[in-house]
C-alpha positions as CSV (number, residue, x, y, z in Angstrom):
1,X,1.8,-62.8,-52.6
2,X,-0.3,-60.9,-50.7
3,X,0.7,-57.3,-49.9
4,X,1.7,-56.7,-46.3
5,X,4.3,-54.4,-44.2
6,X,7.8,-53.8,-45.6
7,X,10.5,-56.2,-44.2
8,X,13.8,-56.5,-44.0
9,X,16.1,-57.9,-46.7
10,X,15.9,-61.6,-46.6
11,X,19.0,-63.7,-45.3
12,X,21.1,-65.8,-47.8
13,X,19.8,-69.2,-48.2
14,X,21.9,-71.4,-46.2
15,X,24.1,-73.7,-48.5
16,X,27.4,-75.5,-48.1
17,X,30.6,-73.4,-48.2
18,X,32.4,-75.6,-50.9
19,X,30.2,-78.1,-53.0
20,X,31.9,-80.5,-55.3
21,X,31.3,-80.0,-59.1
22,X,29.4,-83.0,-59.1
23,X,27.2,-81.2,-56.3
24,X,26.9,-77.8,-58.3
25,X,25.9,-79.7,-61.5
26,X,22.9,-80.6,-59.7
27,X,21.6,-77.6,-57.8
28,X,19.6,-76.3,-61.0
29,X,17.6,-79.8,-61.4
30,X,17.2,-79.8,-58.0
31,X,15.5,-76.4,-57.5
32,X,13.6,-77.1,-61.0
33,X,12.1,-80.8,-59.6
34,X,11.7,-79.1,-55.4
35,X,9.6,-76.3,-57.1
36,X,7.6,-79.0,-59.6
37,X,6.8,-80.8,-55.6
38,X,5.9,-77.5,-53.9
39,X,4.0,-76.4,-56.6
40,X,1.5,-79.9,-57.2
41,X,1.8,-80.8,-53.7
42,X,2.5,-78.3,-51.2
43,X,5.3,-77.6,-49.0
44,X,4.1,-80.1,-45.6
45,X,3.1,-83.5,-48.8
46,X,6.1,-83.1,-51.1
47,X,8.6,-85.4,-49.9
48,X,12.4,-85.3,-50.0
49,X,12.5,-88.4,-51.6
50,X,10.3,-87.5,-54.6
51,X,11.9,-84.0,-55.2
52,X,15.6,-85.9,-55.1
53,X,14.2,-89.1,-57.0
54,X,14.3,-88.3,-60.6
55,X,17.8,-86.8,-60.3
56,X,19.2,-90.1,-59.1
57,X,19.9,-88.6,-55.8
58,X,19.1,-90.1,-52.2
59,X,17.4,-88.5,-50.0
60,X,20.3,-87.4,-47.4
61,X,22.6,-85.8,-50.1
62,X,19.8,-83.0,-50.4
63,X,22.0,-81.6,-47.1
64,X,24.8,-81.7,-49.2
65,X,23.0,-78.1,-50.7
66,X,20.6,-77.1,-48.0
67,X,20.8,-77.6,-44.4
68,X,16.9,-78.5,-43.7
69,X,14.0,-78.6,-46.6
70,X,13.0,-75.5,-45.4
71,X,16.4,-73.7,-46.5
72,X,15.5,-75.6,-50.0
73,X,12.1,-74.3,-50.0
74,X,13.5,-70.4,-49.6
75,X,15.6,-71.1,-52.5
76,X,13.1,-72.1,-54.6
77,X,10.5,-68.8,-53.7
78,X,13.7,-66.7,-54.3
79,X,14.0,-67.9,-58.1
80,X,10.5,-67.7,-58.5
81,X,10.4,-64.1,-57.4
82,X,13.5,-62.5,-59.3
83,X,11.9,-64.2,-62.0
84,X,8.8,-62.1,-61.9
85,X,10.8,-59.3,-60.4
86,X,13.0,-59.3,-63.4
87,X,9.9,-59.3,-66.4
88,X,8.0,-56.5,-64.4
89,X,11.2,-54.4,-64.3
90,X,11.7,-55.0,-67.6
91,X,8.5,-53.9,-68.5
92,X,8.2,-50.3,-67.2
93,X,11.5,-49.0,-67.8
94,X,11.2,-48.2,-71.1
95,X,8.3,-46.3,-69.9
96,X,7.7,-42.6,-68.5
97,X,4.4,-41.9,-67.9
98,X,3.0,-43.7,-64.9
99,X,-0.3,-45.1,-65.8
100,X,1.3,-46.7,-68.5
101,X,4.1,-48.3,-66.1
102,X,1.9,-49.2,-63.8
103,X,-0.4,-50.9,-66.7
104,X,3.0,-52.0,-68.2
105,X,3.7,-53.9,-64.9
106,X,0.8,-55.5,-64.4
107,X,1.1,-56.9,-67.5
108,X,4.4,-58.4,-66.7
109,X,3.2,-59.7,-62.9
110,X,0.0,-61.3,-65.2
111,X,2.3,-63.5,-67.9
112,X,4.0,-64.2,-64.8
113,X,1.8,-65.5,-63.2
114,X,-0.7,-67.3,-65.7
115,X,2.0,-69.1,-67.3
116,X,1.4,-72.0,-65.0
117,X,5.0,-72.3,-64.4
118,X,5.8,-74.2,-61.2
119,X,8.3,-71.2,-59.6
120,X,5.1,-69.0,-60.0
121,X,2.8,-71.2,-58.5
122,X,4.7,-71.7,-55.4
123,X,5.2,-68.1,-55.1
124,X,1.0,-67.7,-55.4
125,X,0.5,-70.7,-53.7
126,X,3.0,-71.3,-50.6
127,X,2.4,-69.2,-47.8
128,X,4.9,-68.2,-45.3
129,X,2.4,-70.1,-42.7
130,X,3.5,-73.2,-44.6
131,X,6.7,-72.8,-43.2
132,X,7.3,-71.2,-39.9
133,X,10.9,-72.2,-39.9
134,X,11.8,-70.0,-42.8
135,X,8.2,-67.6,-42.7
136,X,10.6,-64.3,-41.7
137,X,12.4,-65.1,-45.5
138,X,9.9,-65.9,-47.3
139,X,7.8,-62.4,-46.0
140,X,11.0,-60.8,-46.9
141,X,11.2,-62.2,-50.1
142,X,7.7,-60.8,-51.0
143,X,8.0,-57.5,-49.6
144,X,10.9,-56.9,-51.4
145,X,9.1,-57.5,-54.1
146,X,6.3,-55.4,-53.4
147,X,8.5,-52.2,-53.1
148,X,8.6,-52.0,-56.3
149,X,4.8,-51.7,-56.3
150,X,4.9,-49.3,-53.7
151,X,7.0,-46.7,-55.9
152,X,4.7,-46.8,-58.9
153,X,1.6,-46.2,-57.2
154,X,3.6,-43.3,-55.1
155,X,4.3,-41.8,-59.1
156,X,0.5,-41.7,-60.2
157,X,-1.4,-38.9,-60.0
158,X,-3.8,-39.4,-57.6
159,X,-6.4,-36.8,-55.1
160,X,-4.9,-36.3,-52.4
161,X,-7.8,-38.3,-50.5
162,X,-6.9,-41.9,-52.2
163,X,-5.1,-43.6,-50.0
164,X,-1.9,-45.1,-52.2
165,X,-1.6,-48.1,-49.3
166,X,-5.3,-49.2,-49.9
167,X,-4.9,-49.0,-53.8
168,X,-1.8,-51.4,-53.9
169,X,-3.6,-54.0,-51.4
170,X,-6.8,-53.6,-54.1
171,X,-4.6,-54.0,-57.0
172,X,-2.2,-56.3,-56.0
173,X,-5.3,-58.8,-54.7
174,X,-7.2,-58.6,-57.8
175,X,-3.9,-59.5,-59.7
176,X,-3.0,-62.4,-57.9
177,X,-6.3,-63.4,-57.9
178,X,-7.2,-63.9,-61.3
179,X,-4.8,-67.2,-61.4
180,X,-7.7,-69.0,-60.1
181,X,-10.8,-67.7,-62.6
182,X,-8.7,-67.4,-65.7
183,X,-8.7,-69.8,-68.7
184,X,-6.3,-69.7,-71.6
185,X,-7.7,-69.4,-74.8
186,X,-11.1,-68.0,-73.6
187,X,-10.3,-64.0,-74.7
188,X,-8.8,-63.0,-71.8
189,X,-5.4,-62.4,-72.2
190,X,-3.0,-60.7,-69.5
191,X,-2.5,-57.8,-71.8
192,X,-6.5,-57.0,-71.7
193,X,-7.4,-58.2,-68.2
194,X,-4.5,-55.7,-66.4
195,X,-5.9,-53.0,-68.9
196,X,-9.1,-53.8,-67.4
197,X,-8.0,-53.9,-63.7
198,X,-6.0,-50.1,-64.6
199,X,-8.8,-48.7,-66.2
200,X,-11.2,-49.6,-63.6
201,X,-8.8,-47.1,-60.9
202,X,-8.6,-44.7,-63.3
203,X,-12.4,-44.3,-64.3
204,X,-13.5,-44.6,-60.3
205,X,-11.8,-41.0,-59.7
206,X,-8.3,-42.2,-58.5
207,X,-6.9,-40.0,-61.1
């Protein structure tokens, strides 16, 4: 989820007008076994066949939710994102001051993303590149996650001098980055590495 130019809303995922109840039943084991592919084997190796499989679906009824894997793929980065989305807003609106919501929200996008869950790890690890077809969406889909960013580094207090654009791309980089150095049960948890991250901005003068 790397931090780029804000976007416009992303378009509905395209699904069928009227699915069966026998169709509908299955869209939630669907997205659950399509983001289980994406995340262990990418968007281009997992196959339609082994995300339908182990639902006892073939292949071609996949169209019977989403027009093209691509449209299946969106779908899939949407959940993941409102998923984080939600924790992080949960987080900071208990919360006035805005170190501590900014602190408070990075604690949120952290257990997001270290829970090894396999929405989160297609959000880290798919990039719109994967996808061309559906790489408009998916940028959407991050930058409208990323607003929220946006608005509580615009509330700190910062010199004037800082630049508020270059310390979300810092923050937001380290952040996502740390999925590939960190190791449960080593001391680390997400509480004290985003306390870390915050008080490293705050101690270098941003404040």
């Amino acid at each position: 989820m790397r931090s780029a130019p804000a976007a416009p809303t992303a378009p509905a995922v395209p699904r069928p007008a009227a699915p069966t109840k026998r169709a509908s039943s299955r869209l939630p084991r669907l997205l659950d076994e399509a983001a289980r592919a994406f995340a262990q084997r990418g968007f281009a190796a997992a196959s339609v066949r082994e995300i339908v499989g182990p639902i006892g679906m073939l292949p071609g009824s996949l169209y019977c939710h989403f027009a093209t894997k691509e449209a299946l793929l969106v779908a899939v980065y949407q959940e993941g994102v409102e998923r984080i989305s939600a924790a992080v807003d949960a987080a900071v609106a208990p919360l006035a001051e805005p170190w501590a919501r900014l602190e408070a929200g990075c604690i949120a996008h952290l257990a997001s993303l270290l829970d090894q869950t396999d929405y989160s790890q297609v959000v880290i690890r798919v990039r719109p590149s994967d996808a061309p077809a559906v790489a408009d969406e998916l940028v959407a889909l991050r930058d409208r996650y990323e607003t929220r960013w946006a608005a509580l580094i615009a509330a700190l207090p910062l010199e004037r001098s800082v630049s508020r654009s270059d310390l979300r791309l810092f923050l937001m980089g380290a952040l996502n980055w740390s999925q590939t150095w960190y190791r449960a049960g080593r001391g680390a948890t997400p509480e004290k590495i985003a306390r870390r991250f915050v008080g490293v901005l705050k101690a270098s003068g941003a404040a």
